[in-house]
matplotlib code that plots the C-alpha trace (Angstrom):
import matplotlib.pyplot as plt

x = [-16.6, -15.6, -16.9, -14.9, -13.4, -14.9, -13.3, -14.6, -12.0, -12.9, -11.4, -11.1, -8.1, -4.6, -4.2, -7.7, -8.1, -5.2, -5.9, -9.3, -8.0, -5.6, -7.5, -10.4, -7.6, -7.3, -10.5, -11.9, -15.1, -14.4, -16.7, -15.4, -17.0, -15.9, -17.3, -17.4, -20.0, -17.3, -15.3, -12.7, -12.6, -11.4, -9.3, -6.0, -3.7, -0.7, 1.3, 4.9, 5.1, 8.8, 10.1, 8.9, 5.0, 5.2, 6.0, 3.1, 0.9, 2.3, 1.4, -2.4, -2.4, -2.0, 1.0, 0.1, -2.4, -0.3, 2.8, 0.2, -1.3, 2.2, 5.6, 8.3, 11.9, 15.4, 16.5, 15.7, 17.1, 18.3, 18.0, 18.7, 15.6, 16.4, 16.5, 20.4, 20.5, 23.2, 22.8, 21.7, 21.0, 20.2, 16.9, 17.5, 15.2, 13.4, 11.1, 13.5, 16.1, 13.0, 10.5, 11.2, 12.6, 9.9, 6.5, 4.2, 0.8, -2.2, -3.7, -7.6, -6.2, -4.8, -7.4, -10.0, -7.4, -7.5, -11.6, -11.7, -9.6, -11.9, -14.9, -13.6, -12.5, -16.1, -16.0, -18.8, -18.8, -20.6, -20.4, -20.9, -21.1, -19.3, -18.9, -20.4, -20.0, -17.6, -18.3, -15.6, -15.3, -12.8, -14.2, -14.8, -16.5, -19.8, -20.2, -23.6, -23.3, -24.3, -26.8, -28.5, -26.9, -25.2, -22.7, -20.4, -16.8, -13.7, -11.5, -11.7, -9.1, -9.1, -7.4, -9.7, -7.0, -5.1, -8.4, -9.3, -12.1, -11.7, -8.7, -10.4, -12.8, -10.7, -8.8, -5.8, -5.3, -2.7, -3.6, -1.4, 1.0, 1.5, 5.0, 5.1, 4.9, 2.4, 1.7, 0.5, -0.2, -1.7, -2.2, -0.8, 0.3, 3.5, 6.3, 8.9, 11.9, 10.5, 11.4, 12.0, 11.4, 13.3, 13.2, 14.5, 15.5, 15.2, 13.4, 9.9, 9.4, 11.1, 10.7, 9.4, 9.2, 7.5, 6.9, 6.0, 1.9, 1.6, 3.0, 0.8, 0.9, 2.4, 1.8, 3.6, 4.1, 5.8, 6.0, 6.1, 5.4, 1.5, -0.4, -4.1, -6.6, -8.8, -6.5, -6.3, -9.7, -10.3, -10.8, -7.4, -5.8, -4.9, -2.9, -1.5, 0.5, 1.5, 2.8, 5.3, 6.3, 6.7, 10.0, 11.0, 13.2, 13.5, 10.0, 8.3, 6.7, 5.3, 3.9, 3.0, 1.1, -1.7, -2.0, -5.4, -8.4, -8.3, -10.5, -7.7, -5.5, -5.3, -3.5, -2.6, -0.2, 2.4, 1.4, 3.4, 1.9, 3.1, 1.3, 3.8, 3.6, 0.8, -1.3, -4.7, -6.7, -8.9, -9.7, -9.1, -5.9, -4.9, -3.2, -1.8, -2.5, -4.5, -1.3, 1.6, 2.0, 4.7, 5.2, 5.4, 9.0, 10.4, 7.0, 6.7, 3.2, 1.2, 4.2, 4.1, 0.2, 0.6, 3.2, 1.1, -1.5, 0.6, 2.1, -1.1, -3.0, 0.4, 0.3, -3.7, -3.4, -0.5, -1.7, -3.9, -4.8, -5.8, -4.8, -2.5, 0.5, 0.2, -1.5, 1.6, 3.9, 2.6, 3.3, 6.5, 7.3, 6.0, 7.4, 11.3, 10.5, 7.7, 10.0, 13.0, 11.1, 8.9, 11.5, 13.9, 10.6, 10.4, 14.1, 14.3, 11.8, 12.9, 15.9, 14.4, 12.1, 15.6, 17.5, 20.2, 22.1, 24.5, 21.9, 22.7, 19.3, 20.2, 22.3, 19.8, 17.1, 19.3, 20.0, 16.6, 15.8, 18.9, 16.8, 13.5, 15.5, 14.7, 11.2, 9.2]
y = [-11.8, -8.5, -7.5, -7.9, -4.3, -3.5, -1.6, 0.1, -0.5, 2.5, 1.2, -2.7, -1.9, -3.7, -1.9, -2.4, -6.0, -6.7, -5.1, -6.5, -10.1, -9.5, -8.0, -10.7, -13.4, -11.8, -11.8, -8.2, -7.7, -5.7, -4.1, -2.9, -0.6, 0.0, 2.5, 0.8, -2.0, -4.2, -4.1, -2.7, -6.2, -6.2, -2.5, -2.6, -3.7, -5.6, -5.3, -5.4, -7.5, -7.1, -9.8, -7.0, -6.7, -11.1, -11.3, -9.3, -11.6, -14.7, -13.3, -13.0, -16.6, -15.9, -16.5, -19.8, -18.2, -15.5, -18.0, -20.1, -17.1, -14.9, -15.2, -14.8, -13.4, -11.9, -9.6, -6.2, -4.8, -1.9, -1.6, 1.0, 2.4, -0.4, -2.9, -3.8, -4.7, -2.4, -3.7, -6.9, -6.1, -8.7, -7.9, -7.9, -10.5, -8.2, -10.3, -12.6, -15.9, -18.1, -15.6, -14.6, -11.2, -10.6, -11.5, -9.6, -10.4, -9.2, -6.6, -8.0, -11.4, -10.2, -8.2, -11.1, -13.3, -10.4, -10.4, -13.7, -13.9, -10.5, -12.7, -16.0, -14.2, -13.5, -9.8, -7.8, -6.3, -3.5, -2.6, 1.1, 2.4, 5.3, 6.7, 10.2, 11.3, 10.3, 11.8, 11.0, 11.1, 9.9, 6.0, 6.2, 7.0, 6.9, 6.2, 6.9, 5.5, 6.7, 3.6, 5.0, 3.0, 4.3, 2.3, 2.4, 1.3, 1.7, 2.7, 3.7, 2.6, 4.7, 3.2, 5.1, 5.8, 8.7, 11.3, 10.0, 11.9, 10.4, 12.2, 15.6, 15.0, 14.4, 17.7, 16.6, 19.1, 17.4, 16.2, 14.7, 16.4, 15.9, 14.9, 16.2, 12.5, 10.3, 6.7, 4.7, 1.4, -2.1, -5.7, -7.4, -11.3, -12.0, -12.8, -15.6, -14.9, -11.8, -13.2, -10.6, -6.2, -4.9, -0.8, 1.2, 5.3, 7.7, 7.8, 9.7, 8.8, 8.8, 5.0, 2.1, -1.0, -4.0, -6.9, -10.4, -11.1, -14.8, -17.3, -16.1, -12.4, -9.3, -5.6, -3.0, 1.2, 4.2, 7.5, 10.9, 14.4, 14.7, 16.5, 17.6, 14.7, 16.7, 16.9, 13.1, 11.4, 7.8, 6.6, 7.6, 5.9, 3.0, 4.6, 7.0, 4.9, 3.0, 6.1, 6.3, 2.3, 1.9, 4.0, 0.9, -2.3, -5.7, -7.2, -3.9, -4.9, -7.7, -5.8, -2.8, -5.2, -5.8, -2.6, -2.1, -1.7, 1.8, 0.7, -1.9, 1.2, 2.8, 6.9, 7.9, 11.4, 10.0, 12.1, 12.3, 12.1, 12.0, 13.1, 14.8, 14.5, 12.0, 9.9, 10.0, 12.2, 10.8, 7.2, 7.5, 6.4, 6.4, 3.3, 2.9, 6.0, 7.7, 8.8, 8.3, 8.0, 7.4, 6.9, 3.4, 4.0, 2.3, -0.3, 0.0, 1.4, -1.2, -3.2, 0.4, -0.3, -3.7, -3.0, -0.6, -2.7, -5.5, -2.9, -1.1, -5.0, -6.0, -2.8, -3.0, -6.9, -6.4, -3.2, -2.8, 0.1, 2.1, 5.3, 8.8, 7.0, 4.0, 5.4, 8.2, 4.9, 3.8, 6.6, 7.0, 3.2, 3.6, 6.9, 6.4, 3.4, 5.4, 8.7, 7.4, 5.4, 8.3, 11.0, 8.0, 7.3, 11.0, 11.6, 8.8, 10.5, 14.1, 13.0, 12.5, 15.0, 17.6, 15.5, 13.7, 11.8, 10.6, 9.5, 6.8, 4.8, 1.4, 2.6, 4.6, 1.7, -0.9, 1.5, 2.0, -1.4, -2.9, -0.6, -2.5, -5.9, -5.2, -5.7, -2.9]
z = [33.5, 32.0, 28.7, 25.4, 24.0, 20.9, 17.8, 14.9, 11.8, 9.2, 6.0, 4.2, 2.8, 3.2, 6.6, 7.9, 7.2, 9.1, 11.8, 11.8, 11.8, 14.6, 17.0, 16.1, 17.0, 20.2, 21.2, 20.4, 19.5, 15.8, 13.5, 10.1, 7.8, 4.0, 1.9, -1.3, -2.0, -3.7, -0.8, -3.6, -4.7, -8.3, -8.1, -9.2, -11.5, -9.3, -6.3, -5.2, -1.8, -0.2, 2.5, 5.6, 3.8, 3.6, 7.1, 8.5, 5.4, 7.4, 10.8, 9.4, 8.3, 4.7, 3.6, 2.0, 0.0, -1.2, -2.0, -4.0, -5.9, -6.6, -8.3, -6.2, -7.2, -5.5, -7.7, -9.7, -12.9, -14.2, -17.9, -20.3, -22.6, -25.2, -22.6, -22.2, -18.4, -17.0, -13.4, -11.5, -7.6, -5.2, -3.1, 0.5, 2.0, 4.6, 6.2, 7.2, 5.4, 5.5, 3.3, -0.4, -0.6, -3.1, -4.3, -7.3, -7.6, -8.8, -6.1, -6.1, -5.6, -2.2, -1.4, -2.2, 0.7, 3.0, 2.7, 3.4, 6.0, 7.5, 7.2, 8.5, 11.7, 12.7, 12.6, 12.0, 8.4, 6.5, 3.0, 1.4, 4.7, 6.6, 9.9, 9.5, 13.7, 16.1, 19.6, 21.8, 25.7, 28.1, 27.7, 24.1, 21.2, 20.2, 16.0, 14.0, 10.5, 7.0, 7.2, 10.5, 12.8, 16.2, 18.5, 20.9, 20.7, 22.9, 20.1, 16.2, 14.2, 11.0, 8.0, 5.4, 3.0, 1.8, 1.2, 4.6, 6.1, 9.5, 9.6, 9.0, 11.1, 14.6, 13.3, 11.7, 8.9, 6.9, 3.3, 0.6, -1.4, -5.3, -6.0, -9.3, -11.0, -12.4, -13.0, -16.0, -15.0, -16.5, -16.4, -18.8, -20.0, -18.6, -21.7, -21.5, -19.8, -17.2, -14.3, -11.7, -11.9, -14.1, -14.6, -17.3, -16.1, -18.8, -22.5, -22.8, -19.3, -16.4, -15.1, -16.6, -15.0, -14.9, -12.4, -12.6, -10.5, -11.3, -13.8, -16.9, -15.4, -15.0, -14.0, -16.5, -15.7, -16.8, -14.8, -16.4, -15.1, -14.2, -16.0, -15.7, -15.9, -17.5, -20.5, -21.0, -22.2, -20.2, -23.1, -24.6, -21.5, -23.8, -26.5, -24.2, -22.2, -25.4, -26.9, -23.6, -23.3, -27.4, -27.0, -24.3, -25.8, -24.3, -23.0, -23.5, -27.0, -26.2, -23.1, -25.5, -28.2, -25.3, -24.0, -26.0, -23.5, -21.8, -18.9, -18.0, -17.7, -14.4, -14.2, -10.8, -9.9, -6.9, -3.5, -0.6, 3.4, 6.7, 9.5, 12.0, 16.0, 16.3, 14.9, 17.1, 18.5, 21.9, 20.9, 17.0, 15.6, 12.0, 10.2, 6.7, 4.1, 6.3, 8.0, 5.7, 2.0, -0.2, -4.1, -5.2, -6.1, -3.5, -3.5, 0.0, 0.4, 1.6, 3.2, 5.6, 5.8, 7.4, 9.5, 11.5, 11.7, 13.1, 15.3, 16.7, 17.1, 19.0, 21.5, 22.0, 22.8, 25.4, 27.2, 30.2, 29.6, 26.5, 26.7, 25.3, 26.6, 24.8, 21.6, 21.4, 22.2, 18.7, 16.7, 18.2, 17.0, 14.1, 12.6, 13.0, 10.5, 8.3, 7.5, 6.5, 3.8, 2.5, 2.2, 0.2, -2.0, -2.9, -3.4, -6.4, -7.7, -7.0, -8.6, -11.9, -12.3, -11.8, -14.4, -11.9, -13.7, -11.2, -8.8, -6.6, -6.9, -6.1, -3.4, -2.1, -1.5, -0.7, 2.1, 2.4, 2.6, 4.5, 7.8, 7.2, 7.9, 11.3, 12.7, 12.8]

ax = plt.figure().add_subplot(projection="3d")
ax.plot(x, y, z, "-o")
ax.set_aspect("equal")
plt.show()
């Protein structure tokens, strides 16, 4: 009887979980190590889930519990600064006729699934804990921990975000790249009558939108030009981002009227990633932020994320053999898909930070989006 592979997952995010639970369904021995003690359980405001992100959620098992937990909708708006609706477009449903083409919920409810999905799968979990060495031969790697520990695994999946150090440390030298735009977001009650995204171009900032979590909730944001977060007190992060959503109309004072707790305020600058030519070195690969990065303006982030967990369990399950060819075979997969939707992502945002005003923006991700009909 051969003995089971075994996997070290670096990372409990959206792309780590995943890949945790699939490669636990197949019968691999996994251990997964998150540096924060929470397990980022509560982080977050909410989260955009298009049809290609609910169709990975569905291969984990999830789906009921996101469908339960999250307000789907079909459509997105574009509003003028006052809030006059200038344009309805139809979501494409990416993930196929039989999913929603979109769900928004609030991020540490999914994340709180995705644990417990990790934990019901029977893998091997350890919180506020890093991988400090990775020593790799032509078999594997061996993996001493920041709690002392030192194992031995057949491959090391890192999904350790966008600052990922696992990806310094196998000597990939790319890091993320500020886009020049920055993100005021917040939970907020969800007012009568907001029923799907709508997002408003122009006023004091350059995009605000909002997008309904749950059937009391909502998640609200405005993006401006970054500036130094030095210059902004934390505890000015309430008024601040009422100064930029008061000049908004339509749903935006009601919104506005409970922005009043600056820790419930989260400020972010969008980066841009994308790690060019491959996405492992030896027996580590990189999943999710760690190799690619986009801004949220196409809200395709963590839908990315999944996907190349789903991708990378898929290949490991079906191959004999573990090796260059097949880890190269994933990156190849994987990057005609990624690219197209980072450099879209940055154009819409490009766009308004040079004052385009004949931009084609709903062209431009239904285009986008029309590509990630197809599975990835």
């Amino acid at each position: 009887m051969s003995t089971p592979r075994r996997v070290l997952v670096i990372g409990g995010g959206a792309a780590g979980n995943a890949a945790t639970i699939l490669l636990r369904r197949a019968g691999i021995d996994v251990d997964l190590v998150e540096a924060k003690d929470d397990w980022n359980a509560t982080a977050g405001s909410g989260i955009t889930l298009q049809g290609n992100a609910l169709r990975v959620l569905r291969e984990l098992g999830v789906w009921d519990q996101v469908k339960a937990s999250g307000f789907p909708f079909g459509s997105v708006g574009i509003t003028a600064p006052d809030g006059t609706v200038l344009h309805v477009q139809r979501d494409l449903r990416t993930g196929g006729d039989d999913l929603p083409a979109t769900v928004g919920m609030q991020r540490p409810r999914l994340q709180q699934i995705l644990i417990d999905a990790v934990r019901a799968s029977g893998a091997t979990v350890r919180l506020g804990t890093t991988a400090t060495v990775l020593d790799q031969d032509a078999t594997g790697v061996s993996v001493r921990l920041s709690d002392g520990g030192e194992h031995r695994y057949d491959l090391v999946i890192a999904a350790d975000g966008l600052g990922s150090a696992t990806r310094a440390q196998i000597g990939i030298s790319d890091k993320p790249e500020p886009t020049g735009m920055a993100i005021w977001r917040v939970a907020a009650p969800r007012p009568v009558g907001v029923e799907r995204t709508d997002l408003a171009y122009g006023g004091p900032a350059f995009i605000a939108g909002y997008c309904p979590t749950s059937d009391t909730t909502l998640y609200a944001y405005v993006v401006e030009k970054n500036r130094d977060r030095s210059s902004i007190p934390v505890e000015a992060y309430a008024e601040e981002m009422v100064r930029l959503a008061s000049a908004y109309g339509g749903a935006w004072p009601e919104i506005t009227a409970t922005i009043t707790d600056p820790s419930k305020v989260n400020y972010t600058w969008f980066d841009r990633l994308l790690v060019e030519g491959s996405w492992h070195r030896g027996r580590v690969v990189l999943v999710g932020d760690a190799a690619h990065c986009c801004p949220p303006t196409l809200a395709q982030g963590a839908a990315l994320s999944l996907e190349d967990a789903w991708v990378l369990a898929q290949m490991l399950t079906e191959a004999g053999e573990w090796d260059e060819a097949l880890f190269q075979a994933y990156y190849e997969r994987r990057i005609t898909r990624v690219r197209p939707v980072v450099e879209a992502s940055v154009q819409i945002g490009r766009w308004q930070l040079d004052g385009v005003r004949d931009a084609d923006v709903p062209g431009l991700m239904a285009a986008t989006m029309s590509m990630l009909r197809e599975l990835p």
